[in-house]
LUMLUMDREN-2810 file (N, C-alpha, C; in Angstrom, 1 decimal):
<atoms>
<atom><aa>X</aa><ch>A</ch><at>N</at><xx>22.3</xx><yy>9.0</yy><zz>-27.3</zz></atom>
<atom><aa>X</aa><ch>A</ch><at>CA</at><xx>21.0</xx><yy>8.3</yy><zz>-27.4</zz></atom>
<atom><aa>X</aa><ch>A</ch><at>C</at><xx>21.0</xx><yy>7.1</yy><zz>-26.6</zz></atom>
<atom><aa>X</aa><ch>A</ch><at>N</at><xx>22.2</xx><yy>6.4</yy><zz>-26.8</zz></atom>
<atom><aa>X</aa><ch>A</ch><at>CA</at><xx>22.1</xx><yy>5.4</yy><zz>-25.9</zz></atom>
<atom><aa>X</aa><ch>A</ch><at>C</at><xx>22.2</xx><yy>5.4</yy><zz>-24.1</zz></atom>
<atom><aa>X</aa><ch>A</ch><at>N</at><xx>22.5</xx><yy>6.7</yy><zz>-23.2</zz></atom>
<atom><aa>X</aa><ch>A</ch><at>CA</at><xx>22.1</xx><yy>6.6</yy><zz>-22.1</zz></atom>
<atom><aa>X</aa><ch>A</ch><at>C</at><xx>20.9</xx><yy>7.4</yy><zz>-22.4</zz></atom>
<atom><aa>X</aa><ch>A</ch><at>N</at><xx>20.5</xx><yy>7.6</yy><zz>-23.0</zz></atom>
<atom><aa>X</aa><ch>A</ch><at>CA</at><xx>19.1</xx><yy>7.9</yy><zz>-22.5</zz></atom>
<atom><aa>X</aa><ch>A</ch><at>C</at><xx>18.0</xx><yy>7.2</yy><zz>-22.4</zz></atom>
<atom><aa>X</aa><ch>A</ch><at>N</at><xx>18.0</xx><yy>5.7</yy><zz>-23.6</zz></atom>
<atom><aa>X</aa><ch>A</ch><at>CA</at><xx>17.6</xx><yy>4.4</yy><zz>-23.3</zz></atom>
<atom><aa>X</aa><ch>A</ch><at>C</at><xx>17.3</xx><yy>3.9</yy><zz>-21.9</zz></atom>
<atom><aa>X</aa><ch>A</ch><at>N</at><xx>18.8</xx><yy>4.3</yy><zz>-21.4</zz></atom>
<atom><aa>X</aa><ch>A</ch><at>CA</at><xx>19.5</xx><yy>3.4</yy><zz>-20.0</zz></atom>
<atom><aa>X</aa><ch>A</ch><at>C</at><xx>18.8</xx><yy>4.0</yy><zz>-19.0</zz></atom>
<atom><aa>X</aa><ch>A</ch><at>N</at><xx>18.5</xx><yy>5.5</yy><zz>-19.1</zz></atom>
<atom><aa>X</aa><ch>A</ch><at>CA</at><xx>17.7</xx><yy>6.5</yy><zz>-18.7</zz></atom>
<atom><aa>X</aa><ch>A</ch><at>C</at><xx>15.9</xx><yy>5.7</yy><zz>-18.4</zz></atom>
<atom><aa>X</aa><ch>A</ch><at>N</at><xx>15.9</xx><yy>5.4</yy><zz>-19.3</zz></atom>
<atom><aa>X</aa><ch>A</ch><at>CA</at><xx>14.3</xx><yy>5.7</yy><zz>-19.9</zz></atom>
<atom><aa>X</aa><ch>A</ch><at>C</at><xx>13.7</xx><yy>4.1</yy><zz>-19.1</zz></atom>
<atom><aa>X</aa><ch>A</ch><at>N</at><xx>14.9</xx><yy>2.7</yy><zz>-19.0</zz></atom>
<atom><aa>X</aa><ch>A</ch><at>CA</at><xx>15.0</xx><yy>1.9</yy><zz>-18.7</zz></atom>
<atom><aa>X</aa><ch>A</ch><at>C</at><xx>14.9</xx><yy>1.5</yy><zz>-17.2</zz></atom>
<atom><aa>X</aa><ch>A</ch><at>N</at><xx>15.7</xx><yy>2.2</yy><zz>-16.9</zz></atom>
<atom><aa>X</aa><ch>A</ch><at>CA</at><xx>16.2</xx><yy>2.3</yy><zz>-15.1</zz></atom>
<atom><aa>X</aa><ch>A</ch><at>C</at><xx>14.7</xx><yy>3.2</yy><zz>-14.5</zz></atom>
<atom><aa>X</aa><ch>A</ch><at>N</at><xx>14.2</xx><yy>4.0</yy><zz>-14.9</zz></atom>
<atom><aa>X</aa><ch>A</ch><at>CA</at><xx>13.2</xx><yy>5.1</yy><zz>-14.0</zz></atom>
<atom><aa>X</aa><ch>A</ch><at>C</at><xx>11.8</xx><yy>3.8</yy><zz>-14.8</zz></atom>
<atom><aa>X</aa><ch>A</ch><at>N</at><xx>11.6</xx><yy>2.9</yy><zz>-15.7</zz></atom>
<atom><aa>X</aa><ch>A</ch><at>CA</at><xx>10.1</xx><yy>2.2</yy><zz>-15.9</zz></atom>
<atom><aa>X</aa><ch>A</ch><at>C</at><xx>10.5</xx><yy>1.0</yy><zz>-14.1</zz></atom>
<atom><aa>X</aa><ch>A</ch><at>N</at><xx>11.9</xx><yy>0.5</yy><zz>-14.7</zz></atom>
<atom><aa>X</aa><ch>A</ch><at>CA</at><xx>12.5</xx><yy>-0.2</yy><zz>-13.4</zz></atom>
<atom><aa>X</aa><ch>A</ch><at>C</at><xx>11.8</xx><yy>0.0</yy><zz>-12.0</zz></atom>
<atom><aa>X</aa><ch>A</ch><at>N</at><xx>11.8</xx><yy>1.3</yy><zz>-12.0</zz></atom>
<atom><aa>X</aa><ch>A</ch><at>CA</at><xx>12.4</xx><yy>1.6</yy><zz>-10.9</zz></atom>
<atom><aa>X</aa><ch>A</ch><at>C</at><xx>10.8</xx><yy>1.9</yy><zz>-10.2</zz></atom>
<atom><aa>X</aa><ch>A</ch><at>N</at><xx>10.1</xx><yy>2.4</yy><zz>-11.2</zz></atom>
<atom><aa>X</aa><ch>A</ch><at>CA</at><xx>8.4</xx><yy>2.3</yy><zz>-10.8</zz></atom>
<atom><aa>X</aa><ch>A</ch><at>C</at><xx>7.7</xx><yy>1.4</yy><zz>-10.9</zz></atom>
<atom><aa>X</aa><ch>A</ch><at>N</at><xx>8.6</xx><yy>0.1</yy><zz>-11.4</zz></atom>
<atom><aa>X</aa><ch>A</ch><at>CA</at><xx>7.6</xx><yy>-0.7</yy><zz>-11.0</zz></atom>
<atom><aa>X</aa><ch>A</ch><at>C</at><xx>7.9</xx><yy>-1.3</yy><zz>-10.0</zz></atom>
<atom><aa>X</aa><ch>A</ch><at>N</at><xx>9.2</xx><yy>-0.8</yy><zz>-9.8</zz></atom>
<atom><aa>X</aa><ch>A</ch><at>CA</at><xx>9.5</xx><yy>-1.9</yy><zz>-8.2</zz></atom>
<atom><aa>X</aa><ch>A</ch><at>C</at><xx>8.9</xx><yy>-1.1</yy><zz>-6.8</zz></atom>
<atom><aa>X</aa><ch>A</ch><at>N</at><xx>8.7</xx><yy>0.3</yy><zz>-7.4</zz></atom>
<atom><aa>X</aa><ch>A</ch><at>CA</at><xx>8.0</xx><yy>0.9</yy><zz>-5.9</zz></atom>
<atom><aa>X</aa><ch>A</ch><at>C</at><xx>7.1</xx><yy>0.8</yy><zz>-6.1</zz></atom>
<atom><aa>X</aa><ch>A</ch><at>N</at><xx>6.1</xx><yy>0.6</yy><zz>-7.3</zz></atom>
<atom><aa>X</aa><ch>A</ch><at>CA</at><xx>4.6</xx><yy>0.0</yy><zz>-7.0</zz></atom>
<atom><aa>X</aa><ch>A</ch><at>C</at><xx>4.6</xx><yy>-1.2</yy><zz>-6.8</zz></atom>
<atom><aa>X</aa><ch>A</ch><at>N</at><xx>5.2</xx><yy>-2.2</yy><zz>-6.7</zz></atom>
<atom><aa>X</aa><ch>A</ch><at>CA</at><xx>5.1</xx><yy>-3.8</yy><zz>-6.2</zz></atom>
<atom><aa>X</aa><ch>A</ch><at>C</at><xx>5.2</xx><yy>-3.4</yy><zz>-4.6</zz></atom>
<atom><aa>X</aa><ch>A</ch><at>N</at><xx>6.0</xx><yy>-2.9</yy><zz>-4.4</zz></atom>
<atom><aa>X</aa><ch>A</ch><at>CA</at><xx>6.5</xx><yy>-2.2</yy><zz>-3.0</zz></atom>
<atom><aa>X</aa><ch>A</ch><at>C</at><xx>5.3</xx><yy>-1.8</yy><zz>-2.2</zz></atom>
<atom><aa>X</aa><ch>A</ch><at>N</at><xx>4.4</xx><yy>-0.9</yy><zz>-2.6</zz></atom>
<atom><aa>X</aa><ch>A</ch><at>CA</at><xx>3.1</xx><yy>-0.6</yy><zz>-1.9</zz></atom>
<atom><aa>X</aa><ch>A</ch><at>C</at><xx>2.2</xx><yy>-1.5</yy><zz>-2.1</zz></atom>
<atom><aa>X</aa><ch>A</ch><at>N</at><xx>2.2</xx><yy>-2.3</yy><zz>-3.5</zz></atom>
<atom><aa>X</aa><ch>A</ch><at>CA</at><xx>1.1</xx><yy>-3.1</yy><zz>-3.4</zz></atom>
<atom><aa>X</aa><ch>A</ch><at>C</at><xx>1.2</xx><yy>-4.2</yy><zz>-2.3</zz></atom>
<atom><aa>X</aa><ch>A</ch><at>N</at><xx>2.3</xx><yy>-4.6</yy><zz>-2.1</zz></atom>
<atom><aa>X</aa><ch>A</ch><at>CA</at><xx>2.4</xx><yy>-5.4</yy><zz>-1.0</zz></atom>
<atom><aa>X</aa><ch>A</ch><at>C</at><xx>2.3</xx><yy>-5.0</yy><zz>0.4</zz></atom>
<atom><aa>X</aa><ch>A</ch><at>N</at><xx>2.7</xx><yy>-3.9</yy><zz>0.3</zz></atom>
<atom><aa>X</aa><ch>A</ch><at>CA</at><xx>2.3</xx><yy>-3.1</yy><zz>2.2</zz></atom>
<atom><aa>X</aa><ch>A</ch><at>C</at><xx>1.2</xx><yy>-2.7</yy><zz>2.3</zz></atom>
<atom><aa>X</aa><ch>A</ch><at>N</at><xx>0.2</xx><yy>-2.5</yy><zz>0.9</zz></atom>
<atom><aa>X</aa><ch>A</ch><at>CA</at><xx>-1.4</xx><yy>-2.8</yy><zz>1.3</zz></atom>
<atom><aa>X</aa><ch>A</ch><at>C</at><xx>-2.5</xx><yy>-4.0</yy><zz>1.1</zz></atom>
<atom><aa>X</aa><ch>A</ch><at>N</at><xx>-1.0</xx><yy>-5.0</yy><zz>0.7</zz></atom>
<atom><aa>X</aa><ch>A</ch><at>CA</at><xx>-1.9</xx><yy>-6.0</yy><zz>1.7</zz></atom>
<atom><aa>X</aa><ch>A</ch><at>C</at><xx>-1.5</xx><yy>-7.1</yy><zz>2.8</zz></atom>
<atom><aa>X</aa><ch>A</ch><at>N</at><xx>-0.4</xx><yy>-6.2</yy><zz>3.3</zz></atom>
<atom><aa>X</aa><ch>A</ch><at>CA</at><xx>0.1</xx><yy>-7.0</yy><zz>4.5</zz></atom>
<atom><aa>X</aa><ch>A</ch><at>C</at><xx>0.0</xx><yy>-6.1</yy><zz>5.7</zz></atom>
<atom><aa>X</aa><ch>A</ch><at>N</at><xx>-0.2</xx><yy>-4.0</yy><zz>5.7</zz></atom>
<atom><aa>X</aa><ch>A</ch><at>CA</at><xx>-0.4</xx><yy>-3.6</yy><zz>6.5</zz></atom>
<atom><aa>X</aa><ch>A</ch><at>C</at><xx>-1.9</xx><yy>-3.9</yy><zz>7.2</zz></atom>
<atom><aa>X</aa><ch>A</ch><at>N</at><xx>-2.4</xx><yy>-4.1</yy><zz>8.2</zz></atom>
<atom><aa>X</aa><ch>A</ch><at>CA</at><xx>-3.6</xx><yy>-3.7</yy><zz>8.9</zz></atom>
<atom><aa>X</aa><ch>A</ch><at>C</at><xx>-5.0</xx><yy>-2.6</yy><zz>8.8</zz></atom>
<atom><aa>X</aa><ch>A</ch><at>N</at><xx>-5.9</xx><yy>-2.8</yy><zz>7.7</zz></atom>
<atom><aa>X</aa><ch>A</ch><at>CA</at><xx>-6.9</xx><yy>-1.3</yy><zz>7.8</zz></atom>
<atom><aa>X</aa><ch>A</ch><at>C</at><xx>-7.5</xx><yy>-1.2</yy><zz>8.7</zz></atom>
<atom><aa>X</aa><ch>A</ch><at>N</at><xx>-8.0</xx><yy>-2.0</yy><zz>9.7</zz></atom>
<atom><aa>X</aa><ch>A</ch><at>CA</at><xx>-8.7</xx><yy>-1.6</yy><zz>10.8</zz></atom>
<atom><aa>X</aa><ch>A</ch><at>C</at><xx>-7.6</xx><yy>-1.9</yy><zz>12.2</zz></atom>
<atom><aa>X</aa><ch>A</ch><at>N</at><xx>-8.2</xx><yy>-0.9</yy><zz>13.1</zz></atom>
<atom><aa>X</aa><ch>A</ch><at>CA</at><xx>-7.4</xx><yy>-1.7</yy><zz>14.7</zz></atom>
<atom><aa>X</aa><ch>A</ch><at>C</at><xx>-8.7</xx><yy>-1.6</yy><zz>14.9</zz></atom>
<atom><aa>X</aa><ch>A</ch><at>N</at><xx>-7.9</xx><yy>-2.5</yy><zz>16.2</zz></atom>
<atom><aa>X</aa><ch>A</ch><at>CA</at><xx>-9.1</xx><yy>-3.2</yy><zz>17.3</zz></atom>
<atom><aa>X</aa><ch>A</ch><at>C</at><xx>-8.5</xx><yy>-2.3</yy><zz>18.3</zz></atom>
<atom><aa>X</aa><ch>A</ch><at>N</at><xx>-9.9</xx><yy>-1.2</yy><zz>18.8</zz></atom>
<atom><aa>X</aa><ch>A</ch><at>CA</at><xx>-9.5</xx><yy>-0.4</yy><zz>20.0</zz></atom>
<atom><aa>X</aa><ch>A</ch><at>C</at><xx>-10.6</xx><yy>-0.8</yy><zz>21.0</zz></atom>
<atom><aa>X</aa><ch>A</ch><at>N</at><xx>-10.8</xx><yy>-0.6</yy><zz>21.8</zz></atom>
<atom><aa>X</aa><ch>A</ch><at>CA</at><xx>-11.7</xx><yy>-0.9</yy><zz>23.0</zz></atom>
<atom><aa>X</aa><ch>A</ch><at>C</at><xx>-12.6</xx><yy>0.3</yy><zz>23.5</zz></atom>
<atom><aa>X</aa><ch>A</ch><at>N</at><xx>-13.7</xx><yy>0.4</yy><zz>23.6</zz></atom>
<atom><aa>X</aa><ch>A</ch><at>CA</at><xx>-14.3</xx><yy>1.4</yy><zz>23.8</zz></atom>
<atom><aa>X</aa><ch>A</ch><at>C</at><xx>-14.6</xx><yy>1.2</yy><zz>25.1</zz></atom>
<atom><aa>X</aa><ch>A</ch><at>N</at><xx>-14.4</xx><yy>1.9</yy><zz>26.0</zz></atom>
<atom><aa>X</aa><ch>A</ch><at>CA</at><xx>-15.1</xx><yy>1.9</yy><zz>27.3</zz></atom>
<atom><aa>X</aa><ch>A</ch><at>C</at><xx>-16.1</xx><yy>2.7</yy><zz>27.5</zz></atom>
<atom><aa>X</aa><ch>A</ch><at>N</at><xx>-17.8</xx><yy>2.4</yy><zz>28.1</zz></atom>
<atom><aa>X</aa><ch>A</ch><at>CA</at><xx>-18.8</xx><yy>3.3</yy><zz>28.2</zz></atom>
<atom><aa>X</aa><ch>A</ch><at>C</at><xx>-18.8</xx><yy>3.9</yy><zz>29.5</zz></atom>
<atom><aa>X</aa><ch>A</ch><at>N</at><xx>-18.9</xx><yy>4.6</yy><zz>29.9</zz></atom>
<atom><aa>X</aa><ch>A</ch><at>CA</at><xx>-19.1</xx><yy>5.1</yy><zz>31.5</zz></atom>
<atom><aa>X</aa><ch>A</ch><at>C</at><xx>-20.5</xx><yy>5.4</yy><zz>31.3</zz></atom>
<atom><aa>X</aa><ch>A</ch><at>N</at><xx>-21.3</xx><yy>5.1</yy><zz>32.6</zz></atom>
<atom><aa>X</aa><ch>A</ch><at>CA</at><xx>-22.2</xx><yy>5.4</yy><zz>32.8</zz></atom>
<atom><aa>X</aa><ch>A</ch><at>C</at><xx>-21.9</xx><yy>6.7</yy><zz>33.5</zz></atom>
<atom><aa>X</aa><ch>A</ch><at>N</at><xx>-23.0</xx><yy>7.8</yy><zz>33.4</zz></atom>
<atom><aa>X</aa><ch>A</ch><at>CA</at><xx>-22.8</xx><yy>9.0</yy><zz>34.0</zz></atom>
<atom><aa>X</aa><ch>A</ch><at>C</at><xx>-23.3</xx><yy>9.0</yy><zz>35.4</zz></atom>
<atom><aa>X</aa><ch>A</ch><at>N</at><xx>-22.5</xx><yy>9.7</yy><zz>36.5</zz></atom>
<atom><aa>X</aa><ch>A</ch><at>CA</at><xx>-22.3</xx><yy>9.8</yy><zz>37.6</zz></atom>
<atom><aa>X</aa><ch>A</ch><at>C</at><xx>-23.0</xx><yy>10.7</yy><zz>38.1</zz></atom>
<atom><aa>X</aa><ch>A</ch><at>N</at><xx>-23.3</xx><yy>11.8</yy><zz>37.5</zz></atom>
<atom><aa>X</aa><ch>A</ch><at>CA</at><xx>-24.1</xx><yy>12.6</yy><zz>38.0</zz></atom>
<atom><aa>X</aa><ch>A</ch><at>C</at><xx>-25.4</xx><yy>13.7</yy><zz>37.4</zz></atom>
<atom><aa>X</aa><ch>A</ch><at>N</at><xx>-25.5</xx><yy>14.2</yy><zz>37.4</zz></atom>
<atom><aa>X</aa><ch>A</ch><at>CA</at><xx>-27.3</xx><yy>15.1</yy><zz>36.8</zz></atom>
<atom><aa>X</aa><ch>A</ch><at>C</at><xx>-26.5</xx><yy>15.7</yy><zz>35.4</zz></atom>
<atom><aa>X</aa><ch>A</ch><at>N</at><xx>-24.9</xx><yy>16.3</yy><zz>35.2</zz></atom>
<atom><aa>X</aa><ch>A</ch><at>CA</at><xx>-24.6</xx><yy>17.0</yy><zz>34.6</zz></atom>
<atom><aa>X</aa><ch>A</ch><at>C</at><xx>-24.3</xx><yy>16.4</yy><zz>33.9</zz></atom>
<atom><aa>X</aa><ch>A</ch><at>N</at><xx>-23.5</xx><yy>15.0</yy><zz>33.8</zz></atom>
<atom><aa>X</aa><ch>A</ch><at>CA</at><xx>-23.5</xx><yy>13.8</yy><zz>32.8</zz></atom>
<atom><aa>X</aa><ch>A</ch><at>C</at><xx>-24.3</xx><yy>13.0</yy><zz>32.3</zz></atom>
<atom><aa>X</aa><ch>A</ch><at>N</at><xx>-25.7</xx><yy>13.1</yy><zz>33.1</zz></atom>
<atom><aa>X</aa><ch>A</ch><at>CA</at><xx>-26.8</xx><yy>12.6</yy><zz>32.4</zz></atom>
<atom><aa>X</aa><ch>A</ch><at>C</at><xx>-27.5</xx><yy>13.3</yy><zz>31.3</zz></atom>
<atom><aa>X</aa><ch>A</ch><at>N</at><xx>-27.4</xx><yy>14.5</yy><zz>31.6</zz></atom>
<atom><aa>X</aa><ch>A</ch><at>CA</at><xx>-27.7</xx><yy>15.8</yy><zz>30.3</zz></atom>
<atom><aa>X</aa><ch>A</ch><at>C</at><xx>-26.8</xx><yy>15.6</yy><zz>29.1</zz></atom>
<atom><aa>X</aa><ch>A</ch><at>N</at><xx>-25.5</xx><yy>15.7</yy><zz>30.0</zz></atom>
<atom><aa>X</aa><ch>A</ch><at>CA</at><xx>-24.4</xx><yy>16.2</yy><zz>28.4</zz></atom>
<atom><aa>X</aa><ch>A</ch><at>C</at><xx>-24.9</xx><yy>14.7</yy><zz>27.8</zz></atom>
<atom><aa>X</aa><ch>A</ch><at>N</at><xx>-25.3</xx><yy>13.7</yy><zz>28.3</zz></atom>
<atom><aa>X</aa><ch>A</ch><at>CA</at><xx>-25.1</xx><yy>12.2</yy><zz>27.4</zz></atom>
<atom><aa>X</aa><ch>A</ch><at>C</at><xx>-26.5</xx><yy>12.1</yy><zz>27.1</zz></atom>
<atom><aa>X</aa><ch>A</ch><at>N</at><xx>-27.4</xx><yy>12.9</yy><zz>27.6</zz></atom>
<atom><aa>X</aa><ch>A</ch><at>CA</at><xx>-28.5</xx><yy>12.9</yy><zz>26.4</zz></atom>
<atom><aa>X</aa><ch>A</ch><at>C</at><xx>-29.0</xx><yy>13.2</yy><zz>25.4</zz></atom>
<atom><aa>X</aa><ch>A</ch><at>N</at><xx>-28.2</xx><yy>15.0</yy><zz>25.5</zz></atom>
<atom><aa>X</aa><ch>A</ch><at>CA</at><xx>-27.6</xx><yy>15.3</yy><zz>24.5</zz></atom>
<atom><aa>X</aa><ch>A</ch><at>C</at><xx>-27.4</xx><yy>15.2</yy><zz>23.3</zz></atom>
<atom><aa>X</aa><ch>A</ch><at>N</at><xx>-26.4</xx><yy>14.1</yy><zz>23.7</zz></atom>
<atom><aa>X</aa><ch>A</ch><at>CA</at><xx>-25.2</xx><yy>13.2</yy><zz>22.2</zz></atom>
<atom><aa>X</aa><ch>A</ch><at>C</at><xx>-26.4</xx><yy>12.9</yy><zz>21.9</zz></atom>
<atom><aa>X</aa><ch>A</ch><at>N</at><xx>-26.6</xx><yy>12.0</yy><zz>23.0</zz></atom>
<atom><aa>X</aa><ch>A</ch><at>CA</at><xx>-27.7</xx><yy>10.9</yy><zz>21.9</zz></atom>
<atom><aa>X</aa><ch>A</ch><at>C</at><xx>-29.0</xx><yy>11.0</yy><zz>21.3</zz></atom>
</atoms>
């Protein structure tokens, strides 16, 4: 009975140390990046279509 206490002890332990664990890498990881969009303007008749298209 008594390792299963030690049992029951060690595994509450042990989840709370891996949820402290994540709560801290979501708020020290990054949710957004900064990516850079580049626009091209279209070069020719067939890229002025496909991009009217889209839009």
């Amino acid at each position: 009975m008594n390792e299963h206490k030690l049992k029951v002890v060690l595994m509450l332990l042990v989840g709370v140390i891996f949820s402290f664990i994540f709560i801290i890498l979501a708020f020290v990881l990054p949710t957004k990046t900064n990516e850079i969009t580049i626009i091209k303007k279209p070069s020719n008749l067939l890229e002025e279509v496909s991009k009217a298209i889209r839009d």
